[in-house]
Structure formats: C-alpha cells, structure tokens
N, C-alpha and C positions, 0 to 999 in steps of 0.2 A: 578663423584668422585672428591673430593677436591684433591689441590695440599696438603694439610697433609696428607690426607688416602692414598695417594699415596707413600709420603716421610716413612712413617708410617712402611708401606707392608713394602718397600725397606731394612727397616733398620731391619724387622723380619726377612725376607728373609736373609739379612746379618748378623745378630746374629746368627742365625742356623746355619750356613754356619761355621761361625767360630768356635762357639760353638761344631760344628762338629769333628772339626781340633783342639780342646782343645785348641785354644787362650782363653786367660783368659783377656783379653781387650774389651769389647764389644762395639760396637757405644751404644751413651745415647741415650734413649726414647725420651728425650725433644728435641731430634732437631727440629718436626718437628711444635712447639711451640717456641721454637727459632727463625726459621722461619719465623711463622705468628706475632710473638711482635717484628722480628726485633732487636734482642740484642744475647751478642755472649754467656754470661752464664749464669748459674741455679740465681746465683743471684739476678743478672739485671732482669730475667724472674720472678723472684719470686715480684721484686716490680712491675715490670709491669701488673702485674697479681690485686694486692694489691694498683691498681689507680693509682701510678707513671704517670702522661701523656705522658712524654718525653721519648723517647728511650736514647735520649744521659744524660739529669738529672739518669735515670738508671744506666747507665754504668757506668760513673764518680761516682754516691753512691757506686756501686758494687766494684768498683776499691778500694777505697780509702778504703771502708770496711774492704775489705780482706787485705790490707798491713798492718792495722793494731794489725788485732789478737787481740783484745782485750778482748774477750770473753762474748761481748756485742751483743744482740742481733743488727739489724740494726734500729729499731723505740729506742730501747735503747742509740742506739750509737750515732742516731741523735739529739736527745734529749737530750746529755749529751755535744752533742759539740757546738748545740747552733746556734743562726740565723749569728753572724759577722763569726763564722768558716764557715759556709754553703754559703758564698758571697765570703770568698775567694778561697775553696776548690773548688767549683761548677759552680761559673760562672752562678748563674742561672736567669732567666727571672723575670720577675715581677710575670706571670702566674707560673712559678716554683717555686717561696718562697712560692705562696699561696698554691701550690701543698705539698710542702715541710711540711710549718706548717698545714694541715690538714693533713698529714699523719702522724705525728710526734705526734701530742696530743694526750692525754690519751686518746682511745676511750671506756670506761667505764665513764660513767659521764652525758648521757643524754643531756638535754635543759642547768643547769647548763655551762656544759662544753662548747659549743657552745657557 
C-alpha cells in the first residue's frame, strides 16, 4: 500500500468520524496529492498536475493568483501579464520561463503554434 492509499483511508476514516459528530469542516480529499506533488494548495496542485515542473514556480503562480482575484483564469492571467511580469513576480529559472511559455500558449493551434 502506497503512502496515499494510506493518507487516503486516514482522511475517510476521518471524515466519517466527523461527519458523525456533524462538523461541517471536513479534511480535503487532495491531501494526499498534495502530498505526492509537494505543494500546499488545490491551486499549486492543479498546475502541477497541468506540467508546472517546479513545486516552488507553482506556489509563487498560486500565490500571486489568488491575491489577485481577477477573475482570470490562471493560463489567462499568465498570458495577460506577460514574460517581464513573470521575471519579476517569479523569480524563475531559464527551465521555468520555458516551462512558463509552454504552458501559457494557446494550446489549440497545432504545428502552427509550435
């Protein structure tokens, strides 16, 4: 048994539990996806999932994301703010700008777009 099927149970186990007791809080499912990508929210986990390579380029996108609210999606949001905002907001590597602008382009477009 993996350490997720493990963390998995624990946290069915503990949603019952509470669930029992009518707390209305539940632990989140994705921990144990949390976990294994190494990042602390649904966000970060969502680009992680979606090729991000970096845990910490996740985190810092995740972050800056959500204080914005903008109501942008986050390939939209990145996309709108562009490669000099992504150098100063991010901090990121050579391998992360390339990470960055492949995740960021349209992917609708084919050999074109490439």
């Amino acid at each position: 048994m993996t350490v997720g099927a493990v963390l998995a149970t624990i946290i069915n186990w503990t949603n019952s539990i509470l669930q029992e007791h009518e707390v209305k809080k539940l632990l989140p499912n994705t921990i144990p996806a949390n976990v294994r990508w190494g990042v602390g929210n649904s966000t970060a986990l969502r680009l992680m999932i979606d090729r991000i390579q970096s845990r910490q380029l996740a985190t810092k996108i995740s972050m800056e994301w959500q204080r914005e609210e903008n109501g942008l999606g986050i390939r939209e949001w990145l996309q709108s703010i562009g490669l000099d905002e992504w150098q100063k907001r991010f901090e990121p590597t050579v391998g992360d700008l390339r990470n960055l602008l492949d995740y960021s382009r349209n992917p609708v477009g084919g050999v074109a777009v490439d």
